[in-house]
Structure formats: C-alpha cells, structure tokens
C-alpha atoms as an extended CHARMM CRD file, in Angstrom:
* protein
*
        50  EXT
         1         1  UNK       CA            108.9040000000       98.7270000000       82.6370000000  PROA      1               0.0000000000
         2         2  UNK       CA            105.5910000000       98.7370000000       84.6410000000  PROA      2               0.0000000000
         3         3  UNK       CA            102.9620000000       95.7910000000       84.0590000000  PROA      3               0.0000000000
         4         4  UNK       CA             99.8050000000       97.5280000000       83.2870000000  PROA      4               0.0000000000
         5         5  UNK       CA             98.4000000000       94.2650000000       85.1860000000  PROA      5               0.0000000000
         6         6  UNK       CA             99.7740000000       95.3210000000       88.5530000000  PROA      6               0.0000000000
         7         7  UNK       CA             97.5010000000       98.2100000000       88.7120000000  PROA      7               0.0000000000
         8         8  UNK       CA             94.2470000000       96.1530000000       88.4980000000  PROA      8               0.0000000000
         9         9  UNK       CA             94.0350000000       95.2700000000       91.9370000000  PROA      9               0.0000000000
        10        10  UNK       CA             94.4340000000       98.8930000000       92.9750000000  PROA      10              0.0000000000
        11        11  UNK       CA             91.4960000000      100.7070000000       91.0150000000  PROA      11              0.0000000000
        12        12  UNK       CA             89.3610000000       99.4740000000       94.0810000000  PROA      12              0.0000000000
        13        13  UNK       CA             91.3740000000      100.8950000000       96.6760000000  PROA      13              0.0000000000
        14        14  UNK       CA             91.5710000000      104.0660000000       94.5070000000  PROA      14              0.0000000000
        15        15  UNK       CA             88.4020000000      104.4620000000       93.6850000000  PROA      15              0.0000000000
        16        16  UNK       CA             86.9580000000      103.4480000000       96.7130000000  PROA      16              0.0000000000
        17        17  UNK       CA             84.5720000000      100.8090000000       96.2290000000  PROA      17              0.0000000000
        18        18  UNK       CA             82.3470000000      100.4270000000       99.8160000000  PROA      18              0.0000000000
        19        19  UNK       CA             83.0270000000       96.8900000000      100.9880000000  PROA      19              0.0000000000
        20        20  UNK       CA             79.6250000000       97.0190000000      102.4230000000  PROA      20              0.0000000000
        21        21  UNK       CA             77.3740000000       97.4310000000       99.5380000000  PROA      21              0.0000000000
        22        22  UNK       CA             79.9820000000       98.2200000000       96.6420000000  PROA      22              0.0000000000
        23        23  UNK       CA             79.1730000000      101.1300000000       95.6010000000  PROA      23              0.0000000000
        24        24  UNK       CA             81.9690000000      103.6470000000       94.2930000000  PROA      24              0.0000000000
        25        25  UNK       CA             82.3960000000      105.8580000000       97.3650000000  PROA      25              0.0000000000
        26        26  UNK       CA             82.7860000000      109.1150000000       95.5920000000  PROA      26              0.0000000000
        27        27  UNK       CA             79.3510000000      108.4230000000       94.8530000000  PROA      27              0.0000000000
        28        28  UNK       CA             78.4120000000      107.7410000000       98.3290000000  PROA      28              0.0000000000
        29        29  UNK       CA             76.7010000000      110.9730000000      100.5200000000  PROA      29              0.0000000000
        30        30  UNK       CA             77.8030000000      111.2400000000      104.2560000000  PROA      30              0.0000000000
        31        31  UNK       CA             74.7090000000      109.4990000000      105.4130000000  PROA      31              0.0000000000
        32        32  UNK       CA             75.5610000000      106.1610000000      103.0240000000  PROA      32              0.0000000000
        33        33  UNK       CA             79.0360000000      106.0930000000      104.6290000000  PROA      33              0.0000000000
        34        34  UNK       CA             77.8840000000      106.2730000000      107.6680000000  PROA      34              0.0000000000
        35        35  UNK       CA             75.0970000000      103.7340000000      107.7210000000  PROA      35              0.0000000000
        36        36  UNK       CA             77.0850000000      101.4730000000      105.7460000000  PROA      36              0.0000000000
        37        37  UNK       CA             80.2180000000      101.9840000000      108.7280000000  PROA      37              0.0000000000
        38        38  UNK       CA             77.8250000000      101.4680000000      111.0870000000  PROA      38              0.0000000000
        39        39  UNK       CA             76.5100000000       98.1650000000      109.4850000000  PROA      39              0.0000000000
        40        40  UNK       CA             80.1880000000       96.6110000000      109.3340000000  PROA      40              0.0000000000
        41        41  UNK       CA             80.6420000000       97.6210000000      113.0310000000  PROA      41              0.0000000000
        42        42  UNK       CA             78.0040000000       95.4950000000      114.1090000000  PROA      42              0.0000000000
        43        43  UNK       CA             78.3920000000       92.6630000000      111.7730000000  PROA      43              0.0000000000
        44        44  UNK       CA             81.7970000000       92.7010000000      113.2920000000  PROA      44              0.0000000000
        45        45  UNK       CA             80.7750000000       92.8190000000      117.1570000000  PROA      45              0.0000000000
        46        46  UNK       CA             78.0280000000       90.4550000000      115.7260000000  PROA      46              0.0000000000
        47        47  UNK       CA             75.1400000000       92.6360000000      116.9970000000  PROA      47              0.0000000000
        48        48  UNK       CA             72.2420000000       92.3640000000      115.1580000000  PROA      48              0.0000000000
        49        49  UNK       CA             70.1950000000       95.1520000000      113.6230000000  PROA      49              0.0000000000
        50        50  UNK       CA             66.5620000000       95.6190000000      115.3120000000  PROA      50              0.0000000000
C-alpha cells in the first residue's frame, strides 16, 4: 500500500546531501564537513568570511 512517491523527498535526508554545497555527505571527508558547518554558522550569525 506504500506510494513509491512518498519516499522521494527522503533520499536527501538519507543520503545526506550537504545543504551547503550539495554534495552527498558520505562523500564528504571530516575537513569538508567541517568547513562547510562552519560556513553555515556564520552565514547564520551573518559574519562574514575574511
């Protein structure tokens, strides 16, 4: 009875895609998650990178 639609949206989420720079996290080393964190951080607080 399940939609095979429904689980579109999810294959982001399960996969992982990095809202920063969408790339598939599993692909992503430590240093890439990191940086990218640390980019949405600041675009949050709105400081900008020097």
């Amino acid at each position: 009875m399940s939609n095979p639609d429904s689980f579109s949206d999810n294959e982001d989420i399960e996969y992982g895609i990095c809202p920063s720079c969408r790339f598939k996290l599993g692909l992503h080393s430590t240093k890439q998650i990191i940086g990218c964190a640390i980019k949405d951080i600041r675009s949050v607080l709105g400081v900008e990178n020097k």
